[in-house]
N, C-alpha and C positions, 0 to 999 in steps of 0.2 A: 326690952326691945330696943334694938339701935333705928331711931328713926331716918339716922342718917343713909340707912338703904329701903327708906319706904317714899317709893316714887308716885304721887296724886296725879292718876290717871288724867289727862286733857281733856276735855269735851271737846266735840268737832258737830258743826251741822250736818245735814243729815246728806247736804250735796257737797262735801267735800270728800274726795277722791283718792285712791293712790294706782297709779298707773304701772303697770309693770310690765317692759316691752323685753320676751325673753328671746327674741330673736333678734337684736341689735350686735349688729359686726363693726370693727372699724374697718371702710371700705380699704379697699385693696387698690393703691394706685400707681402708674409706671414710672415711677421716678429712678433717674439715673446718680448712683453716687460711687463713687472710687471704693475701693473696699479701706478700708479703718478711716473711710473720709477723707483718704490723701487725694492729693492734685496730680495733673502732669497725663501726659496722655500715651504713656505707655502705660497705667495703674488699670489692670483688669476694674472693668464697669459691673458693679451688680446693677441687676432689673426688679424693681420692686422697691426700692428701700434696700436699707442694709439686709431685712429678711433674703430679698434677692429673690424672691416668690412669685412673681409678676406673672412668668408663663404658666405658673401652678393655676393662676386665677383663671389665666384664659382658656387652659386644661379644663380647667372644672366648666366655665361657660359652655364650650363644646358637649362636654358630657350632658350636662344637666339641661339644658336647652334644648326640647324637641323640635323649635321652629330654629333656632340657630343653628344646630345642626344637620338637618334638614338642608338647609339651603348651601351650607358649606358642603355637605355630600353634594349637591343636586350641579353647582358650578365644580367643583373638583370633576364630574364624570363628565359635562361639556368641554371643559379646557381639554381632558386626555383625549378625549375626541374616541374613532374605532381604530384606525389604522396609525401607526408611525411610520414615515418613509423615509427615503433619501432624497434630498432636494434634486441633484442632478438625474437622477433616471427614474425615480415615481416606485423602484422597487420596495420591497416591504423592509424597514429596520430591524434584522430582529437578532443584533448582536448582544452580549451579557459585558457586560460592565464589571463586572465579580462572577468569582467560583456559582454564584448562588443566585445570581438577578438577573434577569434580563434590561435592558435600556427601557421599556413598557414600565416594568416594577420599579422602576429606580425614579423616573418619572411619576407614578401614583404617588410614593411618599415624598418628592419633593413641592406638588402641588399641595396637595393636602396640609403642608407644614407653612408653603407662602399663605395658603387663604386664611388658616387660625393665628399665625405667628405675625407673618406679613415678613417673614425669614425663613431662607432653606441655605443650607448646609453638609457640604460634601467632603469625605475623606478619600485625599487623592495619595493611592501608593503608589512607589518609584521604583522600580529596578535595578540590577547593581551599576548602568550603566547614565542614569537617573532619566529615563523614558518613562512615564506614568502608563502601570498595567492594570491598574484595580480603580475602583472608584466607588467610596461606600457610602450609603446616606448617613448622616447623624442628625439626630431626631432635634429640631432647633432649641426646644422645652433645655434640654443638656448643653447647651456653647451658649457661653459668654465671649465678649470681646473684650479691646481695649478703644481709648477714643480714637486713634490711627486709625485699628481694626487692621493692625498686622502681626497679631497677635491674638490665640485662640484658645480657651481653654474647657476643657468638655470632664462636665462629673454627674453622674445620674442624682447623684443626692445633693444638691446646694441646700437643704432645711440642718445637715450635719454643722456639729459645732467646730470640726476642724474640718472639710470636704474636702475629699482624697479628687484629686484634679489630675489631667495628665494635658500637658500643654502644646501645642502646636504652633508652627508658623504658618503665615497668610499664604496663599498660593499666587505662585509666578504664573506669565504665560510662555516662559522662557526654560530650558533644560536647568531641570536642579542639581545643583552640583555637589550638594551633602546626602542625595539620596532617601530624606526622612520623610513622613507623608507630612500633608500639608494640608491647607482649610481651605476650600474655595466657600466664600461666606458671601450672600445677597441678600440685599433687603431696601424694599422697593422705598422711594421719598414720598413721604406723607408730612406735610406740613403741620408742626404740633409744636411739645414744648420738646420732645425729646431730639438729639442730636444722634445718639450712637444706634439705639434701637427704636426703630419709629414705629408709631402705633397704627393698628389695625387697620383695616380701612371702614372695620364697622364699629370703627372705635367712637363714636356720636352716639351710637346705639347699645352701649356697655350697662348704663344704667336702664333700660330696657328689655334686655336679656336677661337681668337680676332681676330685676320684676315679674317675669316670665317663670322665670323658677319659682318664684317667692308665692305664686298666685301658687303654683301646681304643688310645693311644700302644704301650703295653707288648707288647700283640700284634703290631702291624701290625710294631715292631720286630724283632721274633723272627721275622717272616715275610718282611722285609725281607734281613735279616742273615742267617738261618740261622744264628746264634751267640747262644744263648739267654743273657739277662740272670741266668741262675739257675749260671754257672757259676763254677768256682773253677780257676784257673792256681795251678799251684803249682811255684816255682823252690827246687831242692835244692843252693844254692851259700851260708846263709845271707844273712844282710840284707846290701842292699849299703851303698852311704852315699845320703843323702840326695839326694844329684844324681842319681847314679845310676838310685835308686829313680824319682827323680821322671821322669826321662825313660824308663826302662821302662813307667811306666803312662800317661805320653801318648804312649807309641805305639801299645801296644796301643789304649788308649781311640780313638786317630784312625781306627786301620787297620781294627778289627773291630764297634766299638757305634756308630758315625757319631753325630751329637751328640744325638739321636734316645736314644738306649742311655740303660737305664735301673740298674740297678746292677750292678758287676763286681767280682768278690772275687778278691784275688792275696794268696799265699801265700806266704812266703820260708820254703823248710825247713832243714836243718843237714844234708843229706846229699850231701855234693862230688862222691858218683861218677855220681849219676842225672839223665837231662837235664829239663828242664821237662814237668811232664804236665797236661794237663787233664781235670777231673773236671765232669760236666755232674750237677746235680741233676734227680731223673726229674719230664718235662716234668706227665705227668698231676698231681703233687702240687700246682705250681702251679697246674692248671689247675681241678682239685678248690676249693681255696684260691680263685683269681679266682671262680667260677660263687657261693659262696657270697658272697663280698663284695659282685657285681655285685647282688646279690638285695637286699643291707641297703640296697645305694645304691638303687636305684629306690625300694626302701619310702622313704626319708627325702625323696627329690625327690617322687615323689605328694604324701606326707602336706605337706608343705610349701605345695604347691602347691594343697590344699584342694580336693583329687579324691577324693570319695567313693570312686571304685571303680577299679584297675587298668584295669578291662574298657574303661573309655570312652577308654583308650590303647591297645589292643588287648592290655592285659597282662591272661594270665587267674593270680592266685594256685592255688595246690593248695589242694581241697577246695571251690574254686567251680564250680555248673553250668555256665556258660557260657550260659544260654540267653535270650532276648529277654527275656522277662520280668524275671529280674533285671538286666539291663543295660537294661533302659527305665528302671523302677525306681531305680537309681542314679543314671540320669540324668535324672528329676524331681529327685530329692533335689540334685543341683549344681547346674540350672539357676534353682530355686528358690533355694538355699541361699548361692550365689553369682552366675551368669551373670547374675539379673535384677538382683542388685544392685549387680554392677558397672556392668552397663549404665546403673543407674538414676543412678547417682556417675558419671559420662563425660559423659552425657544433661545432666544438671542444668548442669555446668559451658558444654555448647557452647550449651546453652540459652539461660544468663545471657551467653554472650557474645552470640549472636544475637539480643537483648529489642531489643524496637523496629524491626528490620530482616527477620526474616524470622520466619512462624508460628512458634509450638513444634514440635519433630518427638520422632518415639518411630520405635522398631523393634519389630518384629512379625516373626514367622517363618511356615513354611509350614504348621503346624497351624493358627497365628491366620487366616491368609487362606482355609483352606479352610474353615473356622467363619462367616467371614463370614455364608456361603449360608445356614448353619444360624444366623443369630441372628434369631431371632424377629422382632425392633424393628426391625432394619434391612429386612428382609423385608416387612416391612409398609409402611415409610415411603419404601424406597428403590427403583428402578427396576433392571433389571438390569443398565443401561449405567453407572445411578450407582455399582453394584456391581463391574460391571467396572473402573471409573475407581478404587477404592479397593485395585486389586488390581495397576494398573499396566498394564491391557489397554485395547484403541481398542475403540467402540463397535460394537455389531453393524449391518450392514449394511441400508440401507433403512428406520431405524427401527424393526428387531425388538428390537431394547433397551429399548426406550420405553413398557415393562410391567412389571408386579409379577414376583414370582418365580412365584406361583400362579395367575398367569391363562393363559388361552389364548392361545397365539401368534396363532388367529383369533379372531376374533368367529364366535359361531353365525349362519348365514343362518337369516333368518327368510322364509317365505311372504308372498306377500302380501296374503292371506287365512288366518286362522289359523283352527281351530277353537276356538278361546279367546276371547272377547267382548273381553277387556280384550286381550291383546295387538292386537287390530285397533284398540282405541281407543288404542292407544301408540302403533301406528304410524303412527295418524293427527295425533297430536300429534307427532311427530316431522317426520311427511312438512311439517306448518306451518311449522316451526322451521329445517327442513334447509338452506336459504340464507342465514343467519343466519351471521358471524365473517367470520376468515380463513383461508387454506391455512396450515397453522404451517410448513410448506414455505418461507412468503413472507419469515420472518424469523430472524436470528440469537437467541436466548434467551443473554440477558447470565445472566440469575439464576433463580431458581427459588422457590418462598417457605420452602424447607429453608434454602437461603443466601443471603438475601437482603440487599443492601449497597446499602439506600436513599439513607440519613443519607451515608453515601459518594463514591457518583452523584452525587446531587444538590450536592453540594458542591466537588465537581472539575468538571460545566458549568457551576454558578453563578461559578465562580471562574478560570478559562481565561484566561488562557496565565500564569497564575503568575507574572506580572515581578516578580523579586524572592527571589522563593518557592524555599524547599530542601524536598526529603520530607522532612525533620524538621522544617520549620516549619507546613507541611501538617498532616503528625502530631500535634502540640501545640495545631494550631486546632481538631482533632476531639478534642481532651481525651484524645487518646494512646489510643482506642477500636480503632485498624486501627495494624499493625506497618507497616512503610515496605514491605517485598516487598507487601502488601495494596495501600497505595496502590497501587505500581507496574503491579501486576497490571492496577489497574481501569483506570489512566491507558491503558494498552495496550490493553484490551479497546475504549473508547473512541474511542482512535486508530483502531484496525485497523478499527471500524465507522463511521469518519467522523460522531459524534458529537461531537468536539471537534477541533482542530487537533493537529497534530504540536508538539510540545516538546522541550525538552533535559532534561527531566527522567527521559527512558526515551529508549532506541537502537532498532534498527532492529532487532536480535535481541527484543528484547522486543516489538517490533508484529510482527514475524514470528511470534514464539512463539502471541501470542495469537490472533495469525491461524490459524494449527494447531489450537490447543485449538479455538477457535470453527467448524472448519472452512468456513472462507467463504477466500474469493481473493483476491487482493490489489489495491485501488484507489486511487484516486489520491488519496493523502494530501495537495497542495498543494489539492484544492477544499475550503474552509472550512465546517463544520458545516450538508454536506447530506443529513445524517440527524439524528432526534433520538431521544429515549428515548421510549417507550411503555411503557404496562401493556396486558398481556393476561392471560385466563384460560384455563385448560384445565378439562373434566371430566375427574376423574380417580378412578380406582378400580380394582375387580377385575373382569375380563371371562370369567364363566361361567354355568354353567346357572344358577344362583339371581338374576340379575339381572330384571329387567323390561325388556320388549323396548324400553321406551322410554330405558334407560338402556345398554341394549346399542349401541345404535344411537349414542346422542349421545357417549360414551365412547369410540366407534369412529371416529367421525367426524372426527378429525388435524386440527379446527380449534382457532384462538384466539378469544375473545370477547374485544369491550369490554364495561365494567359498562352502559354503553349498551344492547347486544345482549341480554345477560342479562334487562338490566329489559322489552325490547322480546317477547321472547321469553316472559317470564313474561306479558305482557298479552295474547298471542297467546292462551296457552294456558289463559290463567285460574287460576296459581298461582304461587309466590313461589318461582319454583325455583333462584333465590342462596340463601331461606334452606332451604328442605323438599329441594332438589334434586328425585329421581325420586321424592316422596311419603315415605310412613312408614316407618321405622327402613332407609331407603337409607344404603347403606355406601360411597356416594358423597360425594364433595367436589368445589370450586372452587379448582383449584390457580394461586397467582397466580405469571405470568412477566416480566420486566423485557425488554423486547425492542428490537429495531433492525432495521428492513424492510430488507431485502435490495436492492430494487430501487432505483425512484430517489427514497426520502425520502419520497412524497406518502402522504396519507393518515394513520388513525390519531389517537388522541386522547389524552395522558398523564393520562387521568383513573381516579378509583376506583369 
């Protein structure tokens, strides 16, 4: 027998231990280093350590975190708010950005990527004339930068040992002259150690979220296994030798905590005649223990998160009502406190990317749109179809839009003998007048004199068919006055009315579109400019009892005037009714419209 491999087992007391923690990670931290550790600051940054893993971590946080995710979804769907609109006219946004997205959709995943990442990310393509047409999200988890950050480089796999990358440059806000797409990259300043990619904002709360998981791992284990993590084996043969030992506890660890298992305590006692027993610690103390820690971790993940109140997660704390009141309450305070001003820092950034190519836009929610009705100034100045158009709804039917909020949906019939001296004498001025215009039936209304895009018009028929011409050089001729979607808009309007020819500067979706909004039908875009622009007039005001029957009448009457008509009509009547209208302190006007006759072109005068 070679003694030299007979190893004299150790005694051990009976309270010495051996711990074995199978769920031990090395944490995951956001450290910035150049890739092979070079310097200089054009050297693509990995995120994570040289792994470059960083966003994977805070991927998995997302997933695995029902209160973290939770509250990320719960602020993602405040910030998009209901509505997107156009800052200058309150109408609804709902132009596509790409073949396949709308502006709404391109917004959900740029939110979504600031609140996890605390970065979003766009790919902007160019034209052959370098006008940016396309704009596509790229998911922040894929781009890296450099430490300039003029410099972008995007590959779905960074854990690859060689990662197929395809690189980009930074975006201008100037016409690009190489025509390649480019990266418009943001990412909000958060005071930390990192420089290029700054961390989270509920980056305080990272070891809390891991916790969060680690509790919900630790159950589902014990319910998995039916062999609680809280138990102790204990073998009465003292310590074996180290081989030994060690493949005793990867057995056990294989057979009973699957890799899932979270800590198991084995015992070696000093007593030879008794065989292995196991001792389970009572489940409820654990569980006492988890309900109090689960409590710390969601207080640390709220307060992180810059949530006034559990309640707007549906968590109620002890000693709070619960009742609407304070849970409205709270959530003015976040909305206010946060939600507007995240939105307001999202907004600003897709804004400056959008300058020059489409309106500004904001978001509004369902209390703002239902306010509408209620705001005073717009009530006054706006129609009710204008009102519906700001709210994302089609017009009412037959023209019943085409009133104040406060008027009558009829006009009062008047007799035709009144016993009122003056109402007979209005309707004898009226009865003069009453063949006077046009049916506004007979024509498309391009504009209104709320939005009126004279300087505009007049500059795209004076200037047709553009040889030569990009919407940015269009743009630049009008002194940068109308963003390129404005141009487009009107080119289209245009088009779809056979006021100018067809062009390549707008597609077939865009005269379709404007055909829609205009609701008119579709005609034959190859015959060349036979229609043209005209002005008309409408009376326009409030339709109820305090009117005078001669202004009831003409208000009612769904014509257009030329300023011809007007003047001819006041010599009829013997009064200047462009300037006095229906006489003294009338709360009527001459509302001027930009129009395009429906039928075949004749007639009409583009005078004032």
């Amino acid at each position: 027998m070679n003694r030299k491999n007979i190893k004299t087992p150790v005694k051990m007391s009976s309270n010495q231990i051996s711990k074995i923690n199978l769920s031990s990670q090395v944490p995951v931290l956001p450290t910035e280093v150049g890739k092979g550790n070079r310097k200089g600051s054009d050297v693509i940054q990995y995120w994570g350590g040289n792994a470059n893993n960083y966003p994977n971590h805070l991927n998995m946080l997302f997933a695995k975190s029902p209160i973290h995710q939770g509250i990320i979804k719960m602020k993602s769907n405040y910030i998009l708010g209901d509505k997107i609109i156009y800052k200058n006219n309150k109408n609804l946004a709902d132009f596509k950005v790409n073949n396949d997205e709308t502006i709404t959709q391109l917004l959900d995943k740029v939110i979504k990527d600031f609140l996890i990442y605390n970065i979003f990310s766009i790919e902007v393509i160019y034209n052959g004339v370098g006008e940016p047409i396309e704009w596509n999200h790229l998911p922040a988890k894929f781009v890296r930068t450099n430490k300039a950050k003029t410099s972008f480089w995007y590959c779905t796999d960074w854990a690859e040992s060689s990662p197929k990358t395809i690189e980009f440059e930074g975006w201008k806000s100037n016409r690009e002259s190489d025509y390649t797409s480019k990266i418009f990259w943001y990412s909000s300043y958060n005071a930390g150690i990192n420089q290029v990619y700054f961390e989270p904002e509920y980056f305080a709360a990272i070891k809390s979220i891991e916790t969060d998981i680690a509790i919900s791992d630790f159950h589902n284990n014990n319910i998995n296994t039916n062999f609680s993590a809280s138990s102790i084996i204990t073998f009465h043969n003292g310590e074996p030798t180290e081989d030994v030992k060690n493949l005793i506890e990867k057995t056990i660890t294989e057979s009973y905590t699957g890799t899932s298992g979270k800590k198991l305590i084995i015992n070696f006692a000093n007593e030879e005649s008794k065989p292995a027993e196991v001792t389970s610690i009572s489940p409820s103390t654990w569980n006492d223990a988890f309900l109090t820690l689960k409590e710390d971790v969601i207080q640390d993940i709220v307060i992180a998160h810059n949530i006034t109140s559990g309640m707007l997660i549906g968590i109620k704390s002890e000693g709070q009502l619960g009742g609407s009141t304070e849970q409205d309450a709270s959530f003015k305070i976040f909305k206010s406190k946060y939600v507007n001003k995240k939105r307001d820092e999202i907004l600003g950034q897709i804004n400056k990317l959008f300058s020059g190519v489409f309106d500004e836009i904001d978001i509004i929610d369902e209390e703002e749109i239902d306010n509408i009705e209620n705001n005073s100034v717009l009530t006054q100045i706006c129609t009710i179809d204008e009102l519906r158009k700001m709210k994302g709804l089609p017009p009412l039917l037959n023209n019943a839009g085409n009133r104040l909020m406060n008027e009558q949906p009829q006009p009062v019939q008047q007799s035709n003998f009144s016993e009122n001296k003056k109402d007979d004498e209005d309707e004898l001025k009226f009865n003069s007048i009453k063949d006077f215009g046009d049916d506004i039936n007979s024509y498309v209304v391009l504009h209104s004199s709320n939005f009126n895009n004279d300087k505009l018009t007049n500059y795209l028929i004076d200037n047709s068919p553009f040889t030569g011409k990009s919407l940015s050089d269009i743009r630049a001729d009008l002194n940068e006055d109308y963003s390129i979607q404005s141009i487009k808009d009107e080119l289209s309007k245009l088009v779809a009315t056979n006021v100018i020819d067809k062009n390549e500067l707008i597609s077939d979706i865009d005269i379709k579109k404007a055909q829609k909004d205009l609701n008119i039908t579709s005609n034959n875009q190859n015959t060349p400019n036979i229609n043209r622009i005209e002005v008309r007039y409408s009376y326009f005001g409030p339709k109820d009892d305090k009117n005078r029957a001669f202004c009831s009448k003409l208000v009612s009457n769904n014509k257009l005037y030329t300023r011809e008509d007007i003047q001819s009509m006041s010599e009829v009547i013997g009064m200047d009714i462009y300037t006095h209208k229906g006489g003294k302190n009338c709360r009527h006007t001459w509302k001027k419209h930009t129009v395009v006759r429906k039928n075949d072109g004749k007639g009409g005068q583009n005078d004032e």
